[in-house]
C-alpha positions, 0 to 999 in steps of 0.5 A: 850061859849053860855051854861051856867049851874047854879049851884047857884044863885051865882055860875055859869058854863060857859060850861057843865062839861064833862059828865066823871067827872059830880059825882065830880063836884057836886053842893054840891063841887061847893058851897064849891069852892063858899064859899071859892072864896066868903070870899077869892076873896077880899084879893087875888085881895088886894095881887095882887095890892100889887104885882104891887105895889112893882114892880113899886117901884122896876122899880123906882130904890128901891131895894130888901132886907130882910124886917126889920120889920120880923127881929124877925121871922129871928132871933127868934127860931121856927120850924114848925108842925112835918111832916106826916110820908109818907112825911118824906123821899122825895127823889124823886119826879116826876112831871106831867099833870093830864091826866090819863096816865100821873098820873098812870105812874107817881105813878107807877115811882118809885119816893118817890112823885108825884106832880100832876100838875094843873099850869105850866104842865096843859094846863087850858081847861076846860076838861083838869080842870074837868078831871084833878078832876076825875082822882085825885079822882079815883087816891086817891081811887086807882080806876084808869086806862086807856087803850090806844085807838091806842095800847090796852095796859092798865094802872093800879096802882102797889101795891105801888105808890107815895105820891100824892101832887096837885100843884093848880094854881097861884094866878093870874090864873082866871077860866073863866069856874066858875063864882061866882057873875057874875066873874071868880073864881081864878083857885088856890081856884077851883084846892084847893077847889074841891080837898080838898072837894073830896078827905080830909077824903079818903086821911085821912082813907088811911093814908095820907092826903091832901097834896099841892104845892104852886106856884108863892107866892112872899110874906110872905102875900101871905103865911099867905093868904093860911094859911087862908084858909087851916084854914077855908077850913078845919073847914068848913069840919070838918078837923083837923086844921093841916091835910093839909100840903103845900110845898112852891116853892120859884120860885120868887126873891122877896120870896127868901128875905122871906123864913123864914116869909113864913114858920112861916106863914104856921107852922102849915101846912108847908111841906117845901121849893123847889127850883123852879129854871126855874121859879126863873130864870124867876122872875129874869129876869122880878122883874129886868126887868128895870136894864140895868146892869141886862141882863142874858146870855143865859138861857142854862148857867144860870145854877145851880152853877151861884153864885146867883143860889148857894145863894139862893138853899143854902139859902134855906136849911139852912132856912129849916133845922133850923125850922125842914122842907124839902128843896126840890131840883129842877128840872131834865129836861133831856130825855133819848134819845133813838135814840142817846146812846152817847147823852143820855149818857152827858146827864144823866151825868148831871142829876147824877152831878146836882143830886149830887151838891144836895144831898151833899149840904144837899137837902132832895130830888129832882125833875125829869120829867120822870119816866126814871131819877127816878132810877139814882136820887134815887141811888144818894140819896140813896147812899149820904143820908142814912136816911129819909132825911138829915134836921140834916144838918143845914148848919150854915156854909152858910151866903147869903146876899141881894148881893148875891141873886142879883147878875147878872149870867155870861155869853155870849148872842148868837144869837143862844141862841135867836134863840132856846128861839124863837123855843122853846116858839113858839112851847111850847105856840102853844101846850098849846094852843091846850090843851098840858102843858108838851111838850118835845121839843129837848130832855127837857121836856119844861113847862111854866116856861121854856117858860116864860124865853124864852119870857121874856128873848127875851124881856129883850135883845130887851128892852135894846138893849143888844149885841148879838153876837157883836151887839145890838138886835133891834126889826128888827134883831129880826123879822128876825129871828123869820121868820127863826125859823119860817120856821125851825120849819115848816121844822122839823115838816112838813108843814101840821102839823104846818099848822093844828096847831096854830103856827099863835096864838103862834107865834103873841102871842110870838112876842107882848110879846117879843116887847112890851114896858113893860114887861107882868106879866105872859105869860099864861094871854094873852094866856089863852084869846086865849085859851077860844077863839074859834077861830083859826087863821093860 
């Protein structure tokens, strides 16, 4: 990155905006983003060294429970903020990319939301951040389309659309492309702030307002951090304290202990709670990732009637349902299979009892991933929950302890269940690197929460050199079969393909992560070094 562009004495673009969303990314919404990375960067990187921190302690053989110290939060009567009216009935909700298609699409699907999604479903190229911004800007003002440059065929927003929710990045996420003081800004406090700066007042003069999903929090401090800066954020503009309103994904282990403590952090500003079950998965893989007697089974039968998976989604609505709040559901991976009625037809099957389980448990909405699943999940909803949702079900029936959360999932490690989490991660990590953060691969829509389990899994087996069909995983045997899935994927896909890709990049970058000595926090670190390389290796 040669060019550079400043915008301040302190805020500095490493690369020029794309002339298409220059109007947005103004210098008077990048000192906004400055002013917010200036009085937050500090606790954020405290928050993170406290991350470590735990985790070393976990790794030492303490064990995660619920924190004595909030027992009063836990056991006291509270509820949070009543909720805006076009979040009161949130029965489905799709989730996608920023693109310009994607978002139309998206809001024109039929489903009660749409989170747009900056983090797991967002390859962060920078035209992909600064496009990401524009097409937001013009979704909210309805001004939105596009036409396909290879069919012709235009895309407009229908009369009516979706709530729209932005899911911003972790906070362990940099955005290497805005500097501020000679460093990267956290991406989380660039996705926020440019929305929040762009879009507040419109959102309010429509009728809604600006609405989040907040990722990978692990913590009630983390929780209370955000709320922070909703407060600042919105005094700086003037905003009414309380117009913005945060969904929490409950997608880590060690959050799953502090439900409570995080939707009494956020009261004023909480939308609820959502089961963010791949990416749970994976945290509980890599919070245990010391525990020999903690090895999960193939991911495909880590599924959501697990004992554990039961605990906390159940956990979840009860904990929502008593301080008066959403608890979302989680995700619908499927894809209707066009070329197979008998395939599509199990696998709707599944989509309709997961869907189901939901409802019946007391969920006050779902997830999916294409506009296809939109109608079966709705009629399922519609059907079970008659009314806008169903937080009346407080669920004082369900009693989850600190054993339950931990328990170790059943099942079976399969060499074959190895070698889909190789051809799944190498592929997903090779189109992220080329600029695709949603990528169907075998009929599921695949993102970086469910490559994290195929990389972190691969390195739990090896790690502790699990049995694996009968024998130990050794790096070796691993290898093996990383060439074999190698060689399959470039069958499938044609040798000019993969070779024009960087299935080089992805598959070294699957490899360190899955033999190296210790485990890798976040599989997007390492990739999103590559990603701002330029340089491509075969």
């Amino acid at each position: 990155m040669s060019q550079t562009v400043a915008t301040s004495p302190a805020l500095v673009l490493a690369q020029p905006v794309p002339a298409q969303a220059a109007k947005v990314w103004s210098p008077a919404a990048l000192a906004f983003v400055e002013k917010l990375v200036r009085a937050f960067r500090p606790r954020i990187e405290a928050l993170l060294a406290a991350r470590v921190e735990r985790q070393a302690a976990i790794d030492a053989g303490a064990e995660l429970d619920f924190l004595p110290e909030t027992r009063s939060v836990r056991e006291s009567d509270w509820v949070v903020a009543p909720i805006p009216a076009d979040l009161a009935d949130r029965r489905v909700e799709i989730t996608g990319p920023t693109d310009r298609k994607m978002i139309i699409n998206a809001l024109n699907s039929g489903a009660s939301v749409f989170m747009a999604d900056l983090e797991d479903a967002t390859s962060p190229t920078w035209e992909n951040v600064a496009l990401g911004q524009q097409n937001l800007y013009d979704a909210v003002r309805r001004t939105i389309d596009f036409e396909d440059p290879s069919t012709k065929k235009r895309y407009a927003l229908a009369e009516k659309t979706a709530t729209l929710v932005v899911r911003p990045r972790g906070l362990h996420l940099p955005e290497e492309h805005v500097l501020v003081d000679g460093r990267p800004a956290p991406g989380s406090l660039v996705d926020f702030g440019m929305y929040l700066f762009l879009n507040a007042r419109e959102l309010m003069l429509r009728g809604s307002g600006p609405y989040f999903y907040l990722p990978k929090l692990q913590s009630h401090l983390e929780a209370r951090l955000w709320n922070d800066v909703f407060v600042f954020a919105q005094r700086a503009l003037d905003v009414p304290v309380g117009t913005i309103r945060a969904t929490v994904l409950i997608e880590t282990l060690p959050a799953a202990f502090e439900m409570d403590e995080i939707l009494f952090e956020l009261k004023d500003h909480s939308a609820g709670l959502n089961c963010g079950r791949w990416d749970y998965i994976f945290s509980y893989i890599k919070t245990n990732r010391s525990s020999a007697d903690r090895i999960v089974p193939d991911r495909s039968q880590v599924g959501m009637t697990q004992p554990l998976m039961r605990a906390y989604t159940q956990l979840v609505i009860k904990t929502c349902h008593r301080r008066g709040i959403h608890a979302m559901g989680g995700m619908a991976a499927q894809i209707p299979i066009k070329s197979d009625p008998a395939a599509n037809g199990i696998a709707l099957e599944r989509v309709r009892a997961d869907k189901l389980r939901e409802v019946q448990d007391g969920h006050d909405g779902t997830w999916v991933a294409h506009p296809g699943l939109v109608a079966i999940a709705r009629a399922i909803f519609d059907e079970h929950m008659p009314e806008a949702n169903q937080i009346a079900k407080k669920r004082e029936d369900v009693s989850v302890t600190a054993a339950d959360l931990l328990r170790v999932p059943e099942g079976t490690r399969t060499e074959a269940g190895l070698r889909h989490n190789i051809r799944v991660g190498v592929q997903y990590l090779e189109a992220w690197l080329r600029g695709l953060g949603c990528v169907p691969l075998y009929n599921l829509m695949e993102d970086a929460a469910t490559a994290e389990i195929s990389r972190s899994q691969a390195w739990q087996w090896l790690h502790h050199r699990a049995t694996v069909d009968g024998a130990p995983l050794t790096k070796e045997r691993f290898r093996a079969v990383l060439d074999s899935e190698m060689a399959h994927v470039e069958a499938e896909i044609g040798s000019a393909a993969y070779r024009g890709g960087r299935f080089g990049d992805a598959r070294r970058l699957f490899e360190d992560l899955a033999t190296s000595e210790t485990l890798a926090d976040f599989l997007t670190l390492p990739a999103y070094a590559l990603l701002t390389d330029s340089r491509r290796q075969p």
